[in-house]
N, C-alpha and C positions, 0 to 999 in steps of 0.2 A: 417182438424183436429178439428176445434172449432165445426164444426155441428157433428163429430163423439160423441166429450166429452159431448155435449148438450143430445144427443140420450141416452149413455151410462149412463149422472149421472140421466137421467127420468128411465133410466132402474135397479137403484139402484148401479151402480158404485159409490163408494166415495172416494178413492183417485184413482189421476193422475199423473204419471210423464210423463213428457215430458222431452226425450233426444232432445238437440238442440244445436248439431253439437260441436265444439270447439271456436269459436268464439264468443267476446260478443254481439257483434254488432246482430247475429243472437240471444240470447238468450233474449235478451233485448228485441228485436223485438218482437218475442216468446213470450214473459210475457205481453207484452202491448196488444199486440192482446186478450191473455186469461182476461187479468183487463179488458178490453172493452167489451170486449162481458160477462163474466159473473159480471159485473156492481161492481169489485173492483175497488178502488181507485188507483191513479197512482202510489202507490207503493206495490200497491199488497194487502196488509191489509186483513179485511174480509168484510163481510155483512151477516145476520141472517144465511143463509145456508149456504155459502163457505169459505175457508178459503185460504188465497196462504202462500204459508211460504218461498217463494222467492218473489222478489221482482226485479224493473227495475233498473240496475245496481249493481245487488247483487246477485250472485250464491249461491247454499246454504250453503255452507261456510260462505259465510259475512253475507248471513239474520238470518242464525240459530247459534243464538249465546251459542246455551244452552249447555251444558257438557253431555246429556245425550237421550234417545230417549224417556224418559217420558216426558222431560221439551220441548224436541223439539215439541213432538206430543199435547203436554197437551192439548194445550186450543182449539184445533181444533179435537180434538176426537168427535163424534156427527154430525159433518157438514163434507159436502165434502170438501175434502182439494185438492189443485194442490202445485205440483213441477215442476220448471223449472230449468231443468239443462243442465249443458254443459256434454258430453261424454269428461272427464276426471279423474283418476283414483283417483284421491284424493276429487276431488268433492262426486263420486260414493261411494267410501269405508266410507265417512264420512253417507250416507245414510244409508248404509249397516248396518254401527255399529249402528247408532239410530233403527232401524228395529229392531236387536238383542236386545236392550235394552230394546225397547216398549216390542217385545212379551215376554221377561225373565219376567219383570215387573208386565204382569199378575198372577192373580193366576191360579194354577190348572182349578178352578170353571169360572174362565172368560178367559179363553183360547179360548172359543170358541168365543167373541169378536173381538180375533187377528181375527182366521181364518174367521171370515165372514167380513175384509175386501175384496172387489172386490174392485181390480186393474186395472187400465187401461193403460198400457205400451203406449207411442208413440215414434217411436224411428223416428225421422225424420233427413233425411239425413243416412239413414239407411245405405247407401253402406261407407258412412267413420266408421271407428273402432269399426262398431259394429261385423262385420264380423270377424271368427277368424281366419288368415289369417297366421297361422304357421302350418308344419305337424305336429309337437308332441306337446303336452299339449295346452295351452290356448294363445291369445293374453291378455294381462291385462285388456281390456276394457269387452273382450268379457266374460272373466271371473267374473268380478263385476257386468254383467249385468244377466248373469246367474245364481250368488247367489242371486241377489236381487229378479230374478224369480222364484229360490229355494224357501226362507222364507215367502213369501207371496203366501201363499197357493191358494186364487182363483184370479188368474190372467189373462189379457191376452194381448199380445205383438202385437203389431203392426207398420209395417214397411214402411217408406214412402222413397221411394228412384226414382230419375228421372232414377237412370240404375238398372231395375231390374234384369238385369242378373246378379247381383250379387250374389243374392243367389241362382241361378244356380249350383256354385262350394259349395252351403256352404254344410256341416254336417247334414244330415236329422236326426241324434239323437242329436243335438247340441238345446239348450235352446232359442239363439239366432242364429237368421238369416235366419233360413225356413222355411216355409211357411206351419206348421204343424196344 
């Protein structure tokens, strides 16, 4: 995953989330690995080019204190930014609505700012909740990972899962889960 995001942000990707499972123990792990390798500090922090807005010990809930998705995004607009999050739904909607906020936030004339963010999805651990796993309408996980995929116009998703038959059964028009 860290030599995918190395590739992708030389390719001009600039932000990253990384889904990282439900547990802290894995997210934590997850954000110490990205502070290492792209040379943040141990609680995430920045340096000249990147920015994390998670941190070890802190899902975006607890690192992003700000009320809104301009104040969330503000000072990391210009550098690559990374997310590290856990797949749950109030972690996720709390992103969502900063998204919503950031792109409202522009004007007209810098609209195209939003859209030329390139995303880089990593959904690791892909076979837990990201899959939507009801016959009618959405799971909640799969749904917030779907709108997030919705508003960020150039994105792209990527699944790491040690059972990949999972996405065998999933939705080939579904946002999340296949391998489109």
């Amino acid at each position: 995953m860290i030599s995918l995001m190395g590739l992708a942000n030389a390719s001009g990707y600039n932000l990253f989330v990384l889904l990282c499972g439900n547990k802290n123990s894995l997210r934590d792990q997850t954000q110490e690995r990205v502070n290492e390798a792209f040379g943040l500090d141990s609680w995430g922090g920045s340096n000249e080019k990147i920015k994390s807005l998670t941190n070890i010990n802190d899902d975006y809930n607890e690192s992003v204190k700000a009320d809104n998705g301009t104040d969330a995004f503000g000072d990391a607009l210009g550098k690559t930014t990374i997310i590290c999050i856990k797949k749950e739904t109030h972690q996720l909607k709390k992103l969502l609505q900063h998204l919503h906020e950031l792109k409202k936030s522009y004007s007209p004339t810098s609209q195209k700012q939003f859209k030329d963010f390139k995303t880089l999805i990593i959904d690791d651990e892909a076979d837990y909740a990201s899959q939507n796993t009801v016959t009618r309408g959405q799971t909640a996980i799969n749904k917030a990972l779907g709108n997030i995929r919705s508003i960020l116009s150039r994105n792209t998703y990527v699944a790491y899962t040690a059972t990949p038959q999972a996405c065998i059964a999933a939705d080939y028009t579904n946002l999340i889960g296949y391998p489109n």
